[in-house]
C-alpha positions in Angstrom: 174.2 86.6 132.8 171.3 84.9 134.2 171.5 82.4 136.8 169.7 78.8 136.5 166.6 78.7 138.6 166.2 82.5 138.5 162.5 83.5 137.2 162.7 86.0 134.6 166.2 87.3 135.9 164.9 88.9 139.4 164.1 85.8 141.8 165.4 82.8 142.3 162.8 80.4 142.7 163.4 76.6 142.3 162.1 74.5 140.4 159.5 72.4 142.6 157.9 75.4 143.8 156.9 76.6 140.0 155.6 72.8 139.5 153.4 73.1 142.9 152.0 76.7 141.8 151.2 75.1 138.4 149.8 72.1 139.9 147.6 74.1 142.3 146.3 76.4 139.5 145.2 72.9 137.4 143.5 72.3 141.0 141.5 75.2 141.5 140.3 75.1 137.9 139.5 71.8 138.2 137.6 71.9 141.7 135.6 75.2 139.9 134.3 73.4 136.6 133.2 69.8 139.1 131.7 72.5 141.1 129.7 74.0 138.4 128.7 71.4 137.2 127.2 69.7 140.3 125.9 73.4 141.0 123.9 72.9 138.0 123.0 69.6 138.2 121.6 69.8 141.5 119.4 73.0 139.9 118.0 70.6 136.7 117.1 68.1 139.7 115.2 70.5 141.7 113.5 71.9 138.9 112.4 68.4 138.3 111.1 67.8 140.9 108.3 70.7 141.5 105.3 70.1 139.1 104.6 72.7 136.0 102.9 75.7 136.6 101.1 77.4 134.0 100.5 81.0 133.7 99.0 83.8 131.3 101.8 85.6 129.8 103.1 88.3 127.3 106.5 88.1 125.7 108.2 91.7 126.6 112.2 91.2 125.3 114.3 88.8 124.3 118.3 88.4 123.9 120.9 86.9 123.4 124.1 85.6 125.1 127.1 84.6 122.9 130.3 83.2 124.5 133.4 81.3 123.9 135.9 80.6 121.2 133.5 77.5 119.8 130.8 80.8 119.7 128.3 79.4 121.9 124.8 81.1 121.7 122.3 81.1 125.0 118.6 82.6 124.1 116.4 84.1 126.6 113.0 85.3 126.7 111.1 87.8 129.3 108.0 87.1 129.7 105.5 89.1 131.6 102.9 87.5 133.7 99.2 88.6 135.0 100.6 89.6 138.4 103.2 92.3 136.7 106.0 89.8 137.7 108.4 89.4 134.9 110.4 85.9 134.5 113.5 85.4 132.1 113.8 82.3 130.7 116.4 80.3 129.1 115.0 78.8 125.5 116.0 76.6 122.7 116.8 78.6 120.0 113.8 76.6 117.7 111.6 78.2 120.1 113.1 81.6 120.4 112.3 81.9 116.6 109.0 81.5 117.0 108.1 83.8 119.8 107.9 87.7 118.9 107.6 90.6 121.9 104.1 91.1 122.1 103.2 87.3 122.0 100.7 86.4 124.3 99.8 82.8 125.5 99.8 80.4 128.5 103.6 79.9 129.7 104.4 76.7 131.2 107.5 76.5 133.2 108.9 73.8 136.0 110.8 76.2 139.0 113.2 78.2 136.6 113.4 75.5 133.0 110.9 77.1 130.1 109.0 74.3 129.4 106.4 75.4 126.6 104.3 78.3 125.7 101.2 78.7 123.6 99.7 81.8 121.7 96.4 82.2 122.6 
């Protein structure tokens, strides 16, 4: 016979201790999405701040990134620059459709937010 206040028949644990564990756990989550999202924020900020750069690049890959029950999709896009350097960008999906690896064109970017690129 179990016992009141016994977890799962092995410990007895009362009851305000489960509501502070469950309480924490809601905390942590909590303080990790605000953080996140200030993490970002303060990324999108930066970003805006440093002026465009524009270089000569070649599309070499592209991918994908699906997550989530809702089935969020991310699209991404390596491009290749003159100085060998290679830079993945994250880009709307209207764009990803239009770029193909091979593609080559002046990339504009502002620190690490795809801005545009044109074909040459």
């Amino acid at each position: 016979m179990k016992h009141p206040g016994y977890v799962f028949g092995i410990v007895p644990v009362p009851l305000f201790i489960l509501i502070a564990a469950a309480a924490a756990f809601v905390l942590v989550v909590f303080i990790l999405v605000i953080a996140a999202i200030l993490r970002n924020a303060a990324e999108h900020r930066r970003n805006m701040s440093l002026p465009p750069q524009n270089d000569h690049a070649r599309v070499v890959a592209k991918r994908t990134a699906v997550s989530g029950e809702m089935t969020t999709t991310r699209y991404y896009v390596t491009f290749e620059l003159d100085s060998r350097e290679r830079v993945e960008l994250r880009v709307a999906g209207s764009e990803y459709g239009m770029l193909a690896e091979g593609d080559e064109g002046t990339l504009t970017r502002q620190g690490t937010e795809y801005v545009s690129f044109v074909r040459m």
